[in-house]
N, C-alpha and C positions, 0 to 999 in steps of 0.2 A: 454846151449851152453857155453864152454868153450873160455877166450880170443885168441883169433891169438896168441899171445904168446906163448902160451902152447903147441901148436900146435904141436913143434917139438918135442915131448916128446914121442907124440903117431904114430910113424912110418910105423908104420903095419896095422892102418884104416885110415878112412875119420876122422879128429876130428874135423870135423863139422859136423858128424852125432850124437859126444856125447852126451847125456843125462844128465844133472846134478843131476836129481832123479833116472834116472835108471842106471845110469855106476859112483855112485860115490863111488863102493869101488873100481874101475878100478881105477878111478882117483885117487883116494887118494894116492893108492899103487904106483902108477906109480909117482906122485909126491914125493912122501918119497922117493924112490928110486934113484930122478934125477934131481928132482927141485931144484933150487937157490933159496938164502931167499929170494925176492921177491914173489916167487912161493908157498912160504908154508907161507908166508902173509895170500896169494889169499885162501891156502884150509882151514887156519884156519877161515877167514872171512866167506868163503861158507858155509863149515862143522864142524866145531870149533873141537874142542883139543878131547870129546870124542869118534868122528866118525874117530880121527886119532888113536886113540886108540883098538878101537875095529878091526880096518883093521890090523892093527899092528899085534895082536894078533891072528888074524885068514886067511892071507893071506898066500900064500905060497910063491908066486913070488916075496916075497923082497928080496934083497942081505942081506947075512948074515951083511956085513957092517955096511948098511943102514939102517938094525932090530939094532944092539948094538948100535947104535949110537942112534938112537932114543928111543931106553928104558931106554938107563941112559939119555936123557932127561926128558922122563915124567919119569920117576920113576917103570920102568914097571919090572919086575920078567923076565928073560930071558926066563926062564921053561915055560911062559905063552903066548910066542911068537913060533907061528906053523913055522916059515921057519927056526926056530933054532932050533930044535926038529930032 
């Protein structure tokens, strides 16, 4: 289960029905996408820095934004990010 916090993120389901094991590259993506830094605190504590990596890389529904901004953070290859392809 995700905090009440977050809640507002996920518009379009229940996000008290989320899963932290089974919807966490929903979450991740949807965090990277619209989370406040307190919110990507919370997904680096949950799923740390490689599980925000791998969604990075293989999600489609990030904003192109949201993808540039976070691969010149971690250091990531643009080419290596699917929503900028």
């Amino acid at each position: 289960m995700i905090p009440k916090r977050l809640h507002r993120y996920f518009w379009e389901i229940n996000p008290s029905e989320l899963r932290l094991d089974e919807d966490a590259d929903y979450i991740t993506a949807r965090l990277l996408d619209y989370g406040k830094t307190q919110d990507i605190d919370w997904l680096l504590q949950k799923f740390g820095q490689n599980q925000i990596k791998t969604v990075l890389k293989k999600y489609r529904g990030i904003s192109r934004k949201a993808a540039f901004f976070w691969a010149n953070l971690l250091a990531i290859n643009p080419k290596e990010i699917k929503c900028l392809q």
